[in-house]
MARDRENVO-923285 format. One record per residue (C-alpha): residue number from 1; residue in three letters; x, y negated, z negated. Coordinates in steps of 0.001 Angstrom, whole numbers, plus 500000, padded with zeros to 6 digits. Example, Ala and Ser with C-alpha at 12.3 -4.5 7.8 and 13.67 -1.06 7.14 Angstrom:
 num residuo     c1     c2     c3
   1     ALA 512300 504500 492200
   2     SER 513670 501060 492860
This chain:
 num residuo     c1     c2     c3
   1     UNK 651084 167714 309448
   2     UNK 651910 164714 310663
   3     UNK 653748 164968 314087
   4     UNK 654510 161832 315360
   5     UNK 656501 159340 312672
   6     UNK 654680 156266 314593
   7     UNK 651007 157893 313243
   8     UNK 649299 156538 310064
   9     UNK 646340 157189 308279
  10     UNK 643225 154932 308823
  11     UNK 640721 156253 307071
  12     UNK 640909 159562 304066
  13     UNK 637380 159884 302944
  14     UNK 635500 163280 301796
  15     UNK 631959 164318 303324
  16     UNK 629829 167043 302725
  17     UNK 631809 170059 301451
  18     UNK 635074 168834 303441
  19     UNK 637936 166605 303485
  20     UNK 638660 164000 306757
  21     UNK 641916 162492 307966
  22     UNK 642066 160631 310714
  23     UNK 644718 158707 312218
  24     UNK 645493 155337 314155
  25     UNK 645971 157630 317759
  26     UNK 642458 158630 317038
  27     UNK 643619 161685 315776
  28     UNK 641747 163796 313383
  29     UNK 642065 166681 311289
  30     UNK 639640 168218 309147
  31     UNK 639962 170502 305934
  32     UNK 637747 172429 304355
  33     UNK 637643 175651 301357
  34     UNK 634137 176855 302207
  35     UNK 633779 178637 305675
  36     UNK 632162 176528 307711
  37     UNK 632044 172396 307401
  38     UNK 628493 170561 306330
  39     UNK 628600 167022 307541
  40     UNK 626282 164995 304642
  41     UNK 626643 161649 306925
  42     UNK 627785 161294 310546
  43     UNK 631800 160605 311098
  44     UNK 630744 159255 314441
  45     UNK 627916 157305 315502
  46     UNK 627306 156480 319426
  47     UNK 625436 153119 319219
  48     UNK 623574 151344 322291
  49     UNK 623328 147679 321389
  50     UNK 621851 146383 324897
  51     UNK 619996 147846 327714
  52     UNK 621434 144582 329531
  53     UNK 624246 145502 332327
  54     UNK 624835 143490 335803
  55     UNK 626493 146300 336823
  56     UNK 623464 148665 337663
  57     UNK 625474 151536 338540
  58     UNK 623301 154007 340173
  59     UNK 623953 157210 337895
  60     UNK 623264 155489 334853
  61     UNK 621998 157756 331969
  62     UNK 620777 154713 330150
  63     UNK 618586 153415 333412
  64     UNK 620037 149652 332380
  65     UNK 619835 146528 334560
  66     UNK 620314 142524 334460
  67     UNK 616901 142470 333182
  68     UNK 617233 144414 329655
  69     UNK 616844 143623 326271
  70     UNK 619486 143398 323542
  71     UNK 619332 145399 320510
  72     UNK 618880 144473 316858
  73     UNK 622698 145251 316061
  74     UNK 622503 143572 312883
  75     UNK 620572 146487 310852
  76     UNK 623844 148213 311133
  77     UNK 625590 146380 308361
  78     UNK 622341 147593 306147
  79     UNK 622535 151016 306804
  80     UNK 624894 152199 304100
  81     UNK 627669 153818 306610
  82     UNK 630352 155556 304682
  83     UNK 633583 153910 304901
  84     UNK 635625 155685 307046
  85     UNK 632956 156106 309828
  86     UNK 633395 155821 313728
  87     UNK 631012 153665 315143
  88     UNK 631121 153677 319817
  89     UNK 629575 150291 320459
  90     UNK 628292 150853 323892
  91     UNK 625573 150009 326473
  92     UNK 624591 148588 328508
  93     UNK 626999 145882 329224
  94     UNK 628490 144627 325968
  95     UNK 629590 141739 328004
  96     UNK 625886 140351 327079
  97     UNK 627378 139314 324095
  98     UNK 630464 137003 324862
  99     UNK 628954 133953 323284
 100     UNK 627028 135897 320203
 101     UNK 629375 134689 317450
 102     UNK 626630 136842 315511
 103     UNK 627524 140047 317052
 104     UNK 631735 140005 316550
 105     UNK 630675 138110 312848
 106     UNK 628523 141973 312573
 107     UNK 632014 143645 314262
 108     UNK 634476 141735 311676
 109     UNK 632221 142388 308623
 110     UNK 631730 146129 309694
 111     UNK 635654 146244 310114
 112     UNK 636046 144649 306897
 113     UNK 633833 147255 304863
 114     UNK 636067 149997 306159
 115     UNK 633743 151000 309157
 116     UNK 636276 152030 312235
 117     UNK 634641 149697 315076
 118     UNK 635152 151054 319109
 119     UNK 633690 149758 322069
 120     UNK 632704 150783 325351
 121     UNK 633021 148524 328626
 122     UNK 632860 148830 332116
 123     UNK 635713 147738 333991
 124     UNK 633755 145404 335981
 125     UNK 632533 143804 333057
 126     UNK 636615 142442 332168
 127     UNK 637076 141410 335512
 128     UNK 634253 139234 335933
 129     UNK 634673 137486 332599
 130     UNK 637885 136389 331391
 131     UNK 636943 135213 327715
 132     UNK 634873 138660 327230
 133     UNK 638607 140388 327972
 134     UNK 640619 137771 325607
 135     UNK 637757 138438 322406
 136     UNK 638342 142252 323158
 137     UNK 642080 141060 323036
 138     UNK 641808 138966 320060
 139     UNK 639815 141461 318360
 140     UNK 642281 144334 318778
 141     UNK 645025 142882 317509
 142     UNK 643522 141425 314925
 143     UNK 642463 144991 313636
 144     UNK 638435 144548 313735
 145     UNK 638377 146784 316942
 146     UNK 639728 150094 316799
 147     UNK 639805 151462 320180
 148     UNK 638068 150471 323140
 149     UNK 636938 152510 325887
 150     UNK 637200 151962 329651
 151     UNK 634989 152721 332093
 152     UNK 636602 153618 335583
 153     UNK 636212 152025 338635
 154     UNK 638580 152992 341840
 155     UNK 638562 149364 343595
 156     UNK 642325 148304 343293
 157     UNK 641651 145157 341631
 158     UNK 640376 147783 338612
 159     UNK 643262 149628 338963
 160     UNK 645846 146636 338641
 161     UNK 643604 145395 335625
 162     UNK 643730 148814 333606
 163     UNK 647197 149062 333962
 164     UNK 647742 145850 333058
 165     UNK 645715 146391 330109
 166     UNK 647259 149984 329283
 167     UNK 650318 147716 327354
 168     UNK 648060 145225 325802
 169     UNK 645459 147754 324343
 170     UNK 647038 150173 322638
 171     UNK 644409 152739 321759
 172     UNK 642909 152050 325680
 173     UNK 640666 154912 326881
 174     UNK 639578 155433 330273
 175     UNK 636087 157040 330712
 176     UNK 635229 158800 333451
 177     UNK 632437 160713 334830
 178     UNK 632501 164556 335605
 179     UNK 631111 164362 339058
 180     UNK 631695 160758 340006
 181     UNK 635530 160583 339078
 182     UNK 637166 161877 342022
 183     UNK 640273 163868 342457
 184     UNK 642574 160701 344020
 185     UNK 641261 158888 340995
 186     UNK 642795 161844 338792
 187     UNK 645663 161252 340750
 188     UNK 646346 157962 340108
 189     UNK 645292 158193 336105
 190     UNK 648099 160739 336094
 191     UNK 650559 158771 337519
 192     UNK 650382 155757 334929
 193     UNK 649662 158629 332155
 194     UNK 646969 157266 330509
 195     UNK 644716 158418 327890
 196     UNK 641567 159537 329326
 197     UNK 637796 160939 328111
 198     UNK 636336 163002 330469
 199     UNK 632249 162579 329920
 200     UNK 629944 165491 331276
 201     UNK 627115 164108 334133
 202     UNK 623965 163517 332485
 203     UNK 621157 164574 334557
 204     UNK 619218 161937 332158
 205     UNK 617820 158210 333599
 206     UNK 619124 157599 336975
 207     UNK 621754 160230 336918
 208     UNK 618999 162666 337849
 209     UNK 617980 161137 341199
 210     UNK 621649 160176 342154
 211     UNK 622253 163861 342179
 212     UNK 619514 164820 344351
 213     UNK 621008 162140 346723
 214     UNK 624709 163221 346967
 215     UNK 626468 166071 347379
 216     UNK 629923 164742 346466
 217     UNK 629465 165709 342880
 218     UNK 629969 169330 342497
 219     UNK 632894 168990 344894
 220     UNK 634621 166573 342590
 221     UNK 633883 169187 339470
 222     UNK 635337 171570 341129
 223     UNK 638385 169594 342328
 224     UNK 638605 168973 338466
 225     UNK 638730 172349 337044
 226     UNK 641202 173722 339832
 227     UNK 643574 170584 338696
 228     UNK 642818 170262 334530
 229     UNK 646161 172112 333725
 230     UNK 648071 170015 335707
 231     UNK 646729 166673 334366
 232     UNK 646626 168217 331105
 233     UNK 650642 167896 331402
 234     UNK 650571 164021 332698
 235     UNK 647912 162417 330950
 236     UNK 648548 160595 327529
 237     UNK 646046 162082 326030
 238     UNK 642873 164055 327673
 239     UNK 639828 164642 325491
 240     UNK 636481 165704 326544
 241     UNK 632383 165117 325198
 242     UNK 630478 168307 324429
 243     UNK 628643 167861 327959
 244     UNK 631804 167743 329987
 245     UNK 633246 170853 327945
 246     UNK 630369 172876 328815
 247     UNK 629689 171839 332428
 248     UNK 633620 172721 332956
 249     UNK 633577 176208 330994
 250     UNK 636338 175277 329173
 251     UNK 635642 177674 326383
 252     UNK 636636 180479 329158
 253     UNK 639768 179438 329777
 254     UNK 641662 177914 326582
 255     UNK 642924 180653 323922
 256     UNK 641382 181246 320911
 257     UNK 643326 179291 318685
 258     UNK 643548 176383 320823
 259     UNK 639457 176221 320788
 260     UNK 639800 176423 316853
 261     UNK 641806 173653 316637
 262     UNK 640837 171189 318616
 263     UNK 637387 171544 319292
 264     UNK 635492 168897 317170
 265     UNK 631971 170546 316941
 266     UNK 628874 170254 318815
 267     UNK 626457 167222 319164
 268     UNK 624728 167050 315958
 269     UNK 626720 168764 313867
 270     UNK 629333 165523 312920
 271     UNK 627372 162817 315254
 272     UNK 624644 161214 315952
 273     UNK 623050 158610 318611
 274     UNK 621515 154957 317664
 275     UNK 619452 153197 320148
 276     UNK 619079 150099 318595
 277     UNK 617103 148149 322044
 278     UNK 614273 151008 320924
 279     UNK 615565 151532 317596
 280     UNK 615543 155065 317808
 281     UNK 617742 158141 316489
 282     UNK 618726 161019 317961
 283     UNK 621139 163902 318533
 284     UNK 622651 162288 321335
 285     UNK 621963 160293 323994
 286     UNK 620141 162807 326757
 287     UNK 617773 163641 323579
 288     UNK 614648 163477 325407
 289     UNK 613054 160600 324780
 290     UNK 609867 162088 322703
 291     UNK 611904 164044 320405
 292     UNK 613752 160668 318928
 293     UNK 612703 159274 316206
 294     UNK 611566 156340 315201
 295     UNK 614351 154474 312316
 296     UNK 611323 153134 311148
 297     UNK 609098 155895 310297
 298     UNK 612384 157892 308841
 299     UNK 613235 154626 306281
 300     UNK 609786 154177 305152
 301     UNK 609348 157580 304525
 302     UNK 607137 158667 307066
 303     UNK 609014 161374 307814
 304     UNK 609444 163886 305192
 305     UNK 613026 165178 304794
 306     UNK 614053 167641 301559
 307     UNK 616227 166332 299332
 308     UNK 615767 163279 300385
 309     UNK 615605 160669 297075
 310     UNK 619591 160047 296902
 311     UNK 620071 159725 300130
 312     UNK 622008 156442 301757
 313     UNK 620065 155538 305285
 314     UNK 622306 156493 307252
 315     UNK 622118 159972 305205
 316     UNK 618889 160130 306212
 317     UNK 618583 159591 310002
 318     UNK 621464 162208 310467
 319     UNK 619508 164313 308747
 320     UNK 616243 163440 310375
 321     UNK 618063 164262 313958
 322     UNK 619607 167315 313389
């Protein structure tokens, strides 16, 4: 099973009616008996902890600015999350937090009850604040962070600081945008082989009016999909969300064994979205807006869910999103 003698196991933990391994890489393979898999609890959660980001970048889904509000990150350690469990720390601009000893106390003691912490930052965010970069440093290689995400930026003082950060983060993933990411910036991802997400473009927040303002996106999606086998062979790794894999068809052209294998199921069906500046649930995070629901009104019962009396909190909201 194991390929590569330098993978281990991080987490081994059953849910629902099937088995999970997943691996230090970020590798994961399921296993099941039955014929399909029935999540009981989310393996990964995509959190939004602040609304707060300098950065204002003009697409953003999330619509955040130097003026928002930080989340109540602290209910997460009362949630119940299976050990095991992927939690995406995002934003907003986690930078917000460099001198909350509360928040990377909440990190370490999620870490230390077997929850898989990873984080999401921009770029920008590491080069305009060196101790943010040495406690995302500090907290990698001390094992409390998992894998931290990257969000690209072309300017070549990004560049120099991603690859200078590709040796001293290990599990380092650069995010880009379907759309935004252009083909040079392909280019040069390629050429220092790094691991890269591809995200879909959310036509959510302000994503929807920087569309109607540019018409540079669809010819960077389509500079994309006439290049994806080639980068396929130079990146470290490439992975993709579910928006990115539908907005690039990639159903139509990968074989049907290779879609068996490594596609990880749709939104909902092992995931789920925390927005914990409205503390809301979801499905994910272009849920509209009125069909989240409150965490509130799902913990105190408001909203009816069968089976619900042995159910662990977390058990609950997944099930109260679905």
């Amino acid at each position: 099973m194991i390929k590569n003698k330098s993978m281990t196991i991080l987490s081994d933990y059953t849910n629902g009616n099937y088995h999970v391994f997943l691996f230090n890489d970020g590798t994961k393979f399921r296993y099941t008996s039955a014929k399909k898999f029935k999540a009981s609890f989310p393996e990964n959660i995509d959190v939004k902890v602040t609304n707060k980001c300098s950065i204002e970048c003009p697409f953003c889904h999330e619509q955040s600015t130097s003026k928002g509000k930080n989340g109540d990150y602290t209910i997460l350690t009362s949630l119940g999350l299976h050990s095991g469990t992927e939690l995406a720390l995002g934003g907003g601009g986690l930078s917000s937090f460099t001198e909350d000893a509360n928040f990377w106390k909440t990190i370490v003691s999620l870490s230390n009850s077997g929850i898989n912490v990873n984080i999401t930052v921009n770029i920008k965010e590491i080069l305009s604040n060196k101790i943010f970069e040495d406690k995302i440093i500090e907290y990698v290689n001390a094992g409390y962070i998992k894998g931290v995400g990257i969000s690209y930026n072309s300017s070549a003082t990004a560049k120099v600081k991603m690859v200078e950060l590709k040796d001293k983060i290990p599990n380092m993933v650069i995010h880009t945008i379907l759309g935004i990411t252009t083909k040079e910036d392909f280019d040069f991802l390629s050429i220092y082989s790094f691991k890269v997400l591809i995200l879909g473009y959310k036509f959510f927040g302000r994503g929807v009016e920087y569309f109607n303002h540019t018409t540079a996106i669809g010819k960077n999606i389509k500079a994309l999909a006439e290049n994806l086998k080639d980068y396929a062979t130079h990146f470290k790794t490439i992975s993709f969300d579910c928006l990115a894999i539908e907005q690039l068809n990639l159903k139509s052209i990968v074989s049907a064994e290779d879609w068996e294998n490594y596609y990880m199921g749709d939104d909902g069906q092992f995931t789920m979205y925390l927005d914990l500046v409205e503390m809301k649930a979801a499905k994910n995070s272009t849920t509209p807006k009125e069909k989240r629901v409150l965490i509130k009104d799902v913990l105190n019962k408001k909203i009816i869910l069968p089976k619900n009396k042995n159910k662990t909190k977390i058990e609950q909201l997944f099930a109260a999103v679905k």
